[in-house]
C-alpha positions in Angstrom: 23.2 1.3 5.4 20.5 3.5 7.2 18.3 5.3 4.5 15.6 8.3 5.3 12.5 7.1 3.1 10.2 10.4 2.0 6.4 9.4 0.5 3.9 11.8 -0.2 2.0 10.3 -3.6 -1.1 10.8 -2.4 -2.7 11.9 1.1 0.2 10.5 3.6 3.1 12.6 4.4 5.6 10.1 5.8 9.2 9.3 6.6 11.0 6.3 7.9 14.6 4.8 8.6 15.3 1.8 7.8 18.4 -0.3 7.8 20.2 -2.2 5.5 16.3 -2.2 3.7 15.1 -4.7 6.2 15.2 -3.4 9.7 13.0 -0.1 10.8 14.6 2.2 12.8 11.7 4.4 12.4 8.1 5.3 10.7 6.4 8.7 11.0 2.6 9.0 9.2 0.8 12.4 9.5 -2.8 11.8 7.2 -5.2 14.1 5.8 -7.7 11.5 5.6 -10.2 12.9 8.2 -10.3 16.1 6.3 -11.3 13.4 3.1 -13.9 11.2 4.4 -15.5 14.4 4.5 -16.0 14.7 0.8 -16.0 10.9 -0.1 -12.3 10.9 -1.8 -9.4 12.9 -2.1 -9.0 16.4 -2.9 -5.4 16.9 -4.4 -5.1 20.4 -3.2 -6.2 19.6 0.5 -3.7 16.9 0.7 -0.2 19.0 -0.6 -1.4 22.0 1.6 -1.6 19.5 4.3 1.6 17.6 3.5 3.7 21.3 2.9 2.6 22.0 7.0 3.6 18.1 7.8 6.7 17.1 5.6 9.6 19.2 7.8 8.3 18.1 11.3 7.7 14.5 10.4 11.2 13.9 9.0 12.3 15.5 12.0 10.3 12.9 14.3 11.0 9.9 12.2 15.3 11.0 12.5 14.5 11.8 16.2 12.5 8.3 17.1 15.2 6.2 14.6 18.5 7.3 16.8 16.1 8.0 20.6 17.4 11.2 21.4 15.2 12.9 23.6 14.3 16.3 23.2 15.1 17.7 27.0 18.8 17.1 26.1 18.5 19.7 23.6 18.9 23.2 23.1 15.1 24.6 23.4 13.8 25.8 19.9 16.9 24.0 18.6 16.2 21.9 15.4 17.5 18.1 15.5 18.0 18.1 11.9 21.4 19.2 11.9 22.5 17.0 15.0 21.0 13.8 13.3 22.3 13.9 9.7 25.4 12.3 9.8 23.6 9.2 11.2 22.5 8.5 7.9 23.6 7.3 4.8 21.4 8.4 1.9 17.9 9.7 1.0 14.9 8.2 -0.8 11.7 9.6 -2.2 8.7 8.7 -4.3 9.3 10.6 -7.3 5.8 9.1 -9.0 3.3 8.0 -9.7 0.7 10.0 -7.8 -1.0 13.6 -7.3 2.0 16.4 -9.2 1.0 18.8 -6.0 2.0 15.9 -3.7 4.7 14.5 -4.9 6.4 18.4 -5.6 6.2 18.9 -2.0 8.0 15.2 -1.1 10.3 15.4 -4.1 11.8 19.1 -3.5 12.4 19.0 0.1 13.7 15.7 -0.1 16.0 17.5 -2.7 16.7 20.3 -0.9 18.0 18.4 2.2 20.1 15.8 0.2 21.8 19.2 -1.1 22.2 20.5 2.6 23.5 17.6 3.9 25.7 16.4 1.4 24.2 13.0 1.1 23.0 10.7 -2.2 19.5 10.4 -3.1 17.1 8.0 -5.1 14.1 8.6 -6.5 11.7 5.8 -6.2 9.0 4.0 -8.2 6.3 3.9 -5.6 4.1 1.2 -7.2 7.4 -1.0 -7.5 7.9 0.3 -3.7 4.8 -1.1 -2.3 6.4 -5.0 -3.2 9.4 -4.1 -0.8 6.8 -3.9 1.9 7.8 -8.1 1.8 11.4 -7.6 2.7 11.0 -5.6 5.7 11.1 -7.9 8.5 9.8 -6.6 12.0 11.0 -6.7 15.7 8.2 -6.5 18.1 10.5 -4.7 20.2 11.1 -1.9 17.5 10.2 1.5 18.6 8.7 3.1 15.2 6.1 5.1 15.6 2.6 6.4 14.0 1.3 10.0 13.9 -1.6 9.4 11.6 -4.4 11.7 11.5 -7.5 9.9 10.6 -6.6 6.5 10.3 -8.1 4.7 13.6 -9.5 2.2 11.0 -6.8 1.4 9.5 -5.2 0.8 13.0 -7.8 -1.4 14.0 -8.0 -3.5 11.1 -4.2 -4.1 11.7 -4.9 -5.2 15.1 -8.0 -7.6 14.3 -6.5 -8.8 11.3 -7.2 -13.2 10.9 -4.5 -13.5 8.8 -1.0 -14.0 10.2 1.9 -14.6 8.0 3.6 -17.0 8.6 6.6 -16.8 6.0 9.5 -15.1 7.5 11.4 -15.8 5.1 13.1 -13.2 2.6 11.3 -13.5 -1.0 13.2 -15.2 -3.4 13.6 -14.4 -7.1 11.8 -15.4 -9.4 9.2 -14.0 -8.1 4.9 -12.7 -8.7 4.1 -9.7 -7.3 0.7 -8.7 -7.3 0.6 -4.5 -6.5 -3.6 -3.6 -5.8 -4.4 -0.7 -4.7 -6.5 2.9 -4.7 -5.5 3.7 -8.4 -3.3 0.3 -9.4 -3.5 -3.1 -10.1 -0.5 -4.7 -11.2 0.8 -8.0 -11.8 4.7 -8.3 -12.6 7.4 -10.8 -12.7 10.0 -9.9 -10.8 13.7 -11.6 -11.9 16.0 -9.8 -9.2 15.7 -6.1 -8.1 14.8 -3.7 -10.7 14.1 -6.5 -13.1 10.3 -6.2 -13.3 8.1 -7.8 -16.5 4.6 -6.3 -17.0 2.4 -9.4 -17.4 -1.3 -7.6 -16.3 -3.2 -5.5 -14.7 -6.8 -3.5 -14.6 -8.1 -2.0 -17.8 -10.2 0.4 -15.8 -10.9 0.9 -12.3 -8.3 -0.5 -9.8 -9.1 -3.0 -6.9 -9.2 -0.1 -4.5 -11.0 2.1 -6.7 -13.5 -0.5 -6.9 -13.9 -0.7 -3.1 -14.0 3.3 -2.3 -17.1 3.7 -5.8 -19.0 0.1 -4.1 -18.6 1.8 -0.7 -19.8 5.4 -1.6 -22.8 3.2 -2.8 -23.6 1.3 0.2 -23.0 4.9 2.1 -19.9 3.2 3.6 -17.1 5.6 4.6 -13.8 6.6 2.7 -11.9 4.8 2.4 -14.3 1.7 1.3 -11.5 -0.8 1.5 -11.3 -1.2 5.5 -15.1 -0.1 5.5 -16.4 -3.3 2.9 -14.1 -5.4 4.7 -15.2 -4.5 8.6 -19.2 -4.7 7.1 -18.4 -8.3 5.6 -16.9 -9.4 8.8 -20.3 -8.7 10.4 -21.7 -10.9 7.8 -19.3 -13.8 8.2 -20.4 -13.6 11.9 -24.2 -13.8 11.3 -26.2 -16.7 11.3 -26.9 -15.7 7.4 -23.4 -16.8 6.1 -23.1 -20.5 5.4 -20.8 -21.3 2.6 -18.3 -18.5 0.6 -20.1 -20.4 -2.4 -22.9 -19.1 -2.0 -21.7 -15.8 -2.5 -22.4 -15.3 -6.2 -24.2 -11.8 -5.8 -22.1 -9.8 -8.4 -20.4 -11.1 -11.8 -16.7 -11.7 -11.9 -15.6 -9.7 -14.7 -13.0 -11.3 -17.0 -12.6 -14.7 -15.0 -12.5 -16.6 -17.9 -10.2 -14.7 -20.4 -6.7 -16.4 -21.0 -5.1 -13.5 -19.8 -3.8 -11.7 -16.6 -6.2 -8.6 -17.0 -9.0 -7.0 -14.6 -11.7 -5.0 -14.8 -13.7 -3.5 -12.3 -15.8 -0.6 -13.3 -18.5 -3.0 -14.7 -19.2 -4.5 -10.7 -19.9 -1.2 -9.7 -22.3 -0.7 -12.3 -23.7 -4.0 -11.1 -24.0 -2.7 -7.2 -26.3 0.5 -9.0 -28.2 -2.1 -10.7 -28.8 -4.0 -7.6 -29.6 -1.0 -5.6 -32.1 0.1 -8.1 -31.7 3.9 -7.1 -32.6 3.2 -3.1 -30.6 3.6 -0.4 -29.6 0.1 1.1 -31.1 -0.6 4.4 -28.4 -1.2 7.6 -29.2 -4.5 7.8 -28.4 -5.3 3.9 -25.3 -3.2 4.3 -23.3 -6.2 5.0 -24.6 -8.8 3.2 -24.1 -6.4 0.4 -20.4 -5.7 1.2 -19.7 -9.7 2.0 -20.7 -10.2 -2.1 -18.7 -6.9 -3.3 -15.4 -8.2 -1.3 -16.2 -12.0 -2.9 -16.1 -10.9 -6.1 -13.0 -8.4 -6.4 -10.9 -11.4 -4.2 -12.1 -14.2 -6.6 -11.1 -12.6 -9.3 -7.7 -11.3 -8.4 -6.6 -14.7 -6.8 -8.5 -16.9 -9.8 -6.3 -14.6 -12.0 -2.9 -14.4 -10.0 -3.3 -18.3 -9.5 -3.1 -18.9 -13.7 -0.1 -16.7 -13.2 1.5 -19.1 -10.4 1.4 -22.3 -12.8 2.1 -20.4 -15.8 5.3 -18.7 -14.8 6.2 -21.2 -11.8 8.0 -18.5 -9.3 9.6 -19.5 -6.3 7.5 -16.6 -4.3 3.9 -15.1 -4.6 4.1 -11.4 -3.3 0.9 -9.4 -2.4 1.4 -5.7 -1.7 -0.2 -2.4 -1.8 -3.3 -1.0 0.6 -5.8 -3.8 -1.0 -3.6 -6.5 0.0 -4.1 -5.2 3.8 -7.8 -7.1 2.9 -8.1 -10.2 5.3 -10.0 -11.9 2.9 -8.0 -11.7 0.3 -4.9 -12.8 1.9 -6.8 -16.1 3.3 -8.0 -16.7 -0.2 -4.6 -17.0 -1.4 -3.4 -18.9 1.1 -5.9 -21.5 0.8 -6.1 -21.9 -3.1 -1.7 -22.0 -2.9 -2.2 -24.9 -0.6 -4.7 -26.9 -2.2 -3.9 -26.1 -5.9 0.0 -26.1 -5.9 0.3 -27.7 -2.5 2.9 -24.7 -1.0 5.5 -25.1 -4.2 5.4 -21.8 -4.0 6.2 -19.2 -1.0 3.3 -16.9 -0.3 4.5 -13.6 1.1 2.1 -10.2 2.3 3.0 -7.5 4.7 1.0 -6.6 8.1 -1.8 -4.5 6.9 -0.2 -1.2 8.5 3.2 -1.9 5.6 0.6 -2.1 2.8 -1.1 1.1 3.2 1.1 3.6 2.3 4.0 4.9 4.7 7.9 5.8 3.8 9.1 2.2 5.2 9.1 0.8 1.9 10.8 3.3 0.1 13.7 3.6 1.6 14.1 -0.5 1.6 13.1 -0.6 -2.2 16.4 2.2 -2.2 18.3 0.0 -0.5 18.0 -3.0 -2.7 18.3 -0.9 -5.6 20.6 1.5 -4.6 21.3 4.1 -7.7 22.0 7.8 -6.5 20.9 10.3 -9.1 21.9 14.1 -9.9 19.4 16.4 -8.2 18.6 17.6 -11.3 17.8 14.3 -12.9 15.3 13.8 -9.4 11.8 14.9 -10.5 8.2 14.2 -9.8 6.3 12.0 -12.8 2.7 11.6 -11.7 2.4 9.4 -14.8 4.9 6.7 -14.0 4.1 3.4 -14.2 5.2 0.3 -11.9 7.9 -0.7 -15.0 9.4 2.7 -14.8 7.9 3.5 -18.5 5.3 6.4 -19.2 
C-alpha cells in the first residue's frame, strides 16, 4: 500500500510516500523557520500563510520524486497531479495537535483531494505519529528528497550525528515510547498499534520548550535544541570537560518522585538565576549549554529507565525533534546496557525522521489503517497523544 502523508502542525509543510508504512518512496519539507529565528519562536500566522503558498507544490513534488517522472516528458504548465493519483492508495494527515491555522490548511486540502481523487483518508494523531518514525526503515539508495527552507542546522546535525543505531530491527510490542519534543513530552505504553497507555509526561514546559526558553537565554538561536546541542559539543571537545559527572550545574527537577512525570520550567528559571541579569560571555556559552543539555537528558533517561524495569517492554522507543539530541540517545544507550544489560531493544530514528516531516504519517496510517468520512476529518489543536482532549 503507498500512502501520501500531509503534516503541517506547526511551521513545516510536508508530504511523503511511503510504502507498506516502512519503505519511503518520497519526502518533501518546505520550512518557515528562517522567517522564525528572526523573532526567537514561532508566529502561528507566518507559518499557515507560508504553508497555504507551499502545501499544493510540495505534494506535487513529493508524488513527482515517489514515482520519477520527469518533468520534460510533460505537457508544459501541465499539473502532475492528475497523472500521478492512481499510483496511490490512500491519504493521511495530521489532524492535531498543533497551531488551528496550520493544521486548517493541511487538513482541508488534504480533504479536498481525497474528494477529487476518489481515495480514503486518515486523520492522524501527530504526537502518536512521531513513534512511527521507528518503523521506517531506510535504503541509502532511496531518492527522497528535502526542500527545507531554513533548516541547514538541522541538516548538519543529521550528518555529524555520534550516535548510530544499530537496531534494524522492527519494534516489537510491548513496547515504551518516549515522544519529547517543542510543546510534548510523553511517555506511553504501547500494546500493539493504536493501543497506547498514558503513564507520564511534563507538567509544564516540554523538553523542547525547555531547550528554545535556555537558548533564548544564552542568545543561542531558534531553535535552541540543535543550537544547545552544537555549543555542548564544543565543550565536550575542550580541554575543560573531564567527566559528565561533573556536570551538576543545574537541578534535576523531579528525579526522585516515584513517578513518570517532568518538569522543566523550574531549570530555566535556574539558567536566569545563574545569569544574574548579564549577558553570558562567548566563551561561557558552552560550558553553559553542556550543563542545560545534562540536566534535561538525566532526567528524561533516569525517568524512562524506572519505566523500563517497571513495565519490562520488549522495545524502548525515542521519537519526536528532542530525540534527534546526540546526547540523549548515547545516554540511553549506555544506562540500557549497563542497567538491564540489552533485555530490552533500544530504538530512535536518524535525526532528520524525528524532526517533523510527512514520513511518519503516512506509516503511522499504514499500521493503523481506519479511513474516515470527510466530514468526520477535522483539525483538533487540542489532541492529545491518547487521542482524548
Amino acid at each position: 500500500m503507498k500512502i501520501l502523508g500531509i503534516e503541517t502542525s506547526c511551521d513545516e509543510t510536508a508530504a511523503a510516500v511511503v510504502e507498506d508504512g516502512t519503505k519511503i518512496l518520497s519526502s518533501v519539507v518546505a520550512s518557515s523557520s528562517q522567517r522564525h529565528a528572526k523573532t526567537g519562536g514561532i508566529i502561528p500566522e507566518v507559518a499557515a500563510r507560508q504553508q497555504i503558498k507551499s502545501i499544493i507544490p510540495v505534494i506535487e513534488q513529493a508524488l513527482v520524486k515517489a514515482f520519477e517522472v520527469e518533468n520534460g516528458k510533460l505537457e508544459a504548465g501541465f499539473s502532475h497531479l492528475p497523472l500521478l493519483t492512481s499510483r496511490i492508495d490512500a491519504l493521511a494527515v495530521t489532524v492535531g495537535p498543533g497551531l488551528i491555522g496550520s493544521l486548517l490548511v493541511g487538513t482541508e486540502t488534504a480533504k479536498t483531494l481525497a474528494y477529487l481523487w476518489k481515495k480514503p483518508i486518515v486523520g492522524v494523531n501527530h504526537l502518536a505519529a512521531h513513534i512511527y518514525a521507528n518503523f521506517i526503515s531506510e535504503n541509502p539508495k532511496s531518492k527522497y528528497q528535502n526542500t527545507e527552507q531554513g533548516s541547514r542546522l538541522r541538516r548538519k546535525q543529521t550528518q555529524n550525528s555520534k550516535f548510530k543505531n544499530q537496531n534494524s530491527k522492527l519494534p516489537e510490542f510491548p513496547a515504551l515510547a518516549l515522544v519529547v519534543s517543542g510543546g510534548h513530552t510523553d511517555l506511553v505504553l504501547m500494546k500493539g498499534h493504536g493501543k497506547l497507555k498514558w503513564i507520564g509526561g511534563t507538567r509544564d514546559d516540554a523538553a523542547g520548550e525547555a531547550f528554545d526558553k535556555c537558548a533564548r537565554l544564552l542568545g543561542l538561536p531558534y531553535p535552541g535544541g540543535p543550537a544547545i546541542s552544537a555549543e555542548a559539543e564544543k565543550f565536550f571537545n575542550s580541554s575543560r570537560f573531564t567527566d559528565h559527572r561533573s556536570l551538576t550545574m543545574f537541578p534535576r527537577p523531579m528525579i526522585g518522585e516515584s513517578n513518570f512525570d517532568w518538569s522543566f520550567s523550574g531549570l530555566k528559571t535556574s539558567v536566569l538565576r545563574q545569569l544574574n541579569g548579564k549577558t553570558p560571555s562567548k566563551s561561557s556559552v558552552p560550558m553553559l549549554a553542556v550543563e542545560i543539555q545534562e540536566a534535561i537528558v538525566d532526567v528524561l533517561v533516569e525517568k524512562t529507565l524506572r519505566a523500563l524495569k517497571k513495565f519490562k517492554p520488549r522495545s524502548l522507543l525515542l521519537a519526536g525533534g528532542v530525540a534527534a539530541n546526540n546526547r540523549l540517545a548515547e545516554k540511553f544507550q549506555k544506562k540500557i546496557s549497563k542497567e538491564l544489560h540489552e533485555k530490552v531493544s533500544f530504538h530512535v530514528p536518524p535525526p532528520h525522521l524525528c524532526t517533523d516531516n510527512a514520513t511518519y504519517i503516512a506509516a503511522y496510517a499504514h499500521f493503523n489503517f481506519n479511513p474516515a468520512d470527510l466530514k468526520k476529518i477535522s483539525a483538533n489543536p487540542q489532541l492529545t497523544i491518547t487521542g482524548e482532549i
